[in-house]
C-alpha positions in Angstrom: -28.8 12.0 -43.1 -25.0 12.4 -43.6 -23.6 9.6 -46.4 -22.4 6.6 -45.1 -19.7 5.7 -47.7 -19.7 1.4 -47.9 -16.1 1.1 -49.5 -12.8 3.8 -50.1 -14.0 4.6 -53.6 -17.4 6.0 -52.0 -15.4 7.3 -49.2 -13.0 9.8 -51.6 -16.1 10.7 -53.8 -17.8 12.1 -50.1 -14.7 14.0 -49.1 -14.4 15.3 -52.6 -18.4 16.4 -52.1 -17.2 18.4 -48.2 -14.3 19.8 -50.2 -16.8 21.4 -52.7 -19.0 22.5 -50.3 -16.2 24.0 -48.0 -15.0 26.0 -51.0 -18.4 27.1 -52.1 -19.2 28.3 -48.6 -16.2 30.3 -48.2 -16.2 32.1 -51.4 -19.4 32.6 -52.2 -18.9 34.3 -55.4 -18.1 30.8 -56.7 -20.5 28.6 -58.0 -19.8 24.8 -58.2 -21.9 22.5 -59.3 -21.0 18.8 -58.8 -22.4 15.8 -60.4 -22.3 12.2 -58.8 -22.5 10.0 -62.1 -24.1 6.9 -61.8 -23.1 3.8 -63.8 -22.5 5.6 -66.9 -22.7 3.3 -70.6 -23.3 4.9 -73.8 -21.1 5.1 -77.5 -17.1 5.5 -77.1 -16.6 2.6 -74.6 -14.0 0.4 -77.1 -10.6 2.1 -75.4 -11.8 2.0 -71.5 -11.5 -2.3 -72.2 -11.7 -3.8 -68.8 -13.0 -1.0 -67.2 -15.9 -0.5 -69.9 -19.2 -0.4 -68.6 -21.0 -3.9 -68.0 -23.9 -3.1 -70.8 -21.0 -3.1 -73.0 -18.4 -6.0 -71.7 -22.5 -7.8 -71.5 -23.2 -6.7 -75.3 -19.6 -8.1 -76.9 -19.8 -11.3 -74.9 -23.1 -12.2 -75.9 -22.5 -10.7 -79.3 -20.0 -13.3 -79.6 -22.1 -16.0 -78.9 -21.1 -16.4 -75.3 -23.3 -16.8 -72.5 -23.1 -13.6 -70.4 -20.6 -13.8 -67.5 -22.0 -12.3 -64.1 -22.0 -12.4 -60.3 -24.1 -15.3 -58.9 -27.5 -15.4 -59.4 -27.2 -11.6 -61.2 -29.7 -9.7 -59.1 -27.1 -6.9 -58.3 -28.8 -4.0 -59.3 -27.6 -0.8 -60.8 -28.4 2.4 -61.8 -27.6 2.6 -65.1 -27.3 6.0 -66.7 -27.1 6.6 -70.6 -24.4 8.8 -71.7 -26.7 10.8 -73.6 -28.4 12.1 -70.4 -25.2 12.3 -68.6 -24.4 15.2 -71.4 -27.8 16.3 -71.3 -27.6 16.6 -67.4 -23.8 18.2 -67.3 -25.1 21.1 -69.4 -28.2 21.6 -67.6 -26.4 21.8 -64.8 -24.1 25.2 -65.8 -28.1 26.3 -65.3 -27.5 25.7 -61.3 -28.5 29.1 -59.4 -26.5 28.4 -56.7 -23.6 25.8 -55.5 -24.7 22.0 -55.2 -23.9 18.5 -55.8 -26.4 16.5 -57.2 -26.8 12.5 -58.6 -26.9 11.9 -62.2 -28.4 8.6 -62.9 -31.5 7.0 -64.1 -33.7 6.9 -61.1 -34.1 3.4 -61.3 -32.1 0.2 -60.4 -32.1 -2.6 -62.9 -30.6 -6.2 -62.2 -27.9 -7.6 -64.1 -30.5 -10.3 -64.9 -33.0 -7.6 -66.9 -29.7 -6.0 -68.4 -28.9 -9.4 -69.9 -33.0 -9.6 -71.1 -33.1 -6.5 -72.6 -29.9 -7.5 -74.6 -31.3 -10.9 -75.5 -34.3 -8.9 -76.9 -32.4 -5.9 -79.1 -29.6 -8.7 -80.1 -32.4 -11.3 -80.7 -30.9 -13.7 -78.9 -32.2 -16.0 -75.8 -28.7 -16.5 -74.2 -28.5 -17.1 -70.5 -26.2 -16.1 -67.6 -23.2 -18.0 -66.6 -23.3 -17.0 -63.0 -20.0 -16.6 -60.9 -18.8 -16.4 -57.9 -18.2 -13.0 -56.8 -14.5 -12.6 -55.4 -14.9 -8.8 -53.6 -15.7 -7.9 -50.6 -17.4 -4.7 -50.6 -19.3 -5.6 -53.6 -22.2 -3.1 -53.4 -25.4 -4.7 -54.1 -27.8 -2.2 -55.1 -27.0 1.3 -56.1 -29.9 3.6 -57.5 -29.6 7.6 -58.0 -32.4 9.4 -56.4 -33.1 11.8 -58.8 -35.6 14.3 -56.6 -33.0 17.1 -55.9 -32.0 17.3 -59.6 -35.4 17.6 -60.6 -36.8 20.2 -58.1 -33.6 22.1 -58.2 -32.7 21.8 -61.8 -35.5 21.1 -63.6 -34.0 18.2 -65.1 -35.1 14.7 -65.9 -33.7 11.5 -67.7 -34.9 11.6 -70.9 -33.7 7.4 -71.4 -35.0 4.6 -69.5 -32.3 2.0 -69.1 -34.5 -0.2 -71.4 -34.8 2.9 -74.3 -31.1 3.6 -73.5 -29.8 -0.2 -74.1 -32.0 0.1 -77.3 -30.5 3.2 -78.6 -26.6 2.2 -77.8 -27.2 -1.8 -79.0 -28.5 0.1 -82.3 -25.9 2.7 -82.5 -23.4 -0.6 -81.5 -25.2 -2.6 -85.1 -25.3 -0.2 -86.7 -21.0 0.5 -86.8 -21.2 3.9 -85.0 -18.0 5.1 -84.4 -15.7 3.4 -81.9 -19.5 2.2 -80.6 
């Protein structure tokens, strides 16, 4: 079924996709590959500040001491995608045999709720949401990457759950990795 794009972010990213595939088809000698990333987090977030992925604007607040800041009742869910498998994906992907676009994500939606959990367990805390009210309009309540094209196609898998991939980054993040 052709994508139904919900807001004009998802709308660009679908005419980018037809634009790719219009180009592919008319010069087949080409080969592009596209990858739709999914909610990307992972080491090197410090200079994006606002626009930093939630697992890390979630991590400082609550490393602070602050109760964790999210929309009301925080079971928005997300596919959260570790940067490590968004590399790992990206060069599996100069493997593609022919043109495609394909997701790059976890495979599975989390709630902003089990982020903030999983947190609370690799910080050792037991800090709760502060819930808020959620002031946009197109606020897209569930996004999840289905992962079966880039499996059967590609070959490839996630190698990081969003609970393993929290882990690794909150370590990497204690541990003083560079620019975390």
């Amino acid at each position: 079924q052709p994508p139904a794009p919900a807001n004009i972010y998802a709308f660009s990213k679908v005419h980018l996709d037809n634009l790719a595939r219009d180009h592919s088809r008319r010069n087949p000698a080409w080969k592009i590959v596209g990858l739709r990333y999914f909610n990307v987090y992972g080491p090197n977030e410090p200079h994006k500040n606002k626009a930093a992925s939630m697992i890390y604007q979630l991590y400082l607040q609550m490393k602070a001491g602050k109760r964790p800041r999210v929309f009301r009742a925080g079971e928005h869910k997300r596919d959260f995608v570790y940067v490590k498998d968004v590399v790992g994906m990206t060069i599996h992907a100069l493997t593609a045999r022919q043109s495609d676009i394909f997701n790059c994500g976890s495979g599975v939606a989390v709630s902003f709720n089990d982020v903030i959990a999983e947190l609370n367990k690799c910080l050792g805390t037991r800090l709760e949401a502060e819930y808020i009210d959620n002031p946009y309009a197109f606020y897209q309540p569930h996004t999840e990457a289905d992962m079966s094209k880039a499996k059967a196609e590609l070959g490839w898998v996630p190698k990081f759950t969003p609970a393993t991939g929290i882990a690794d980054y909150v370590k990497l993040l204690e541990g003083g990795a560079a620019n975390g």
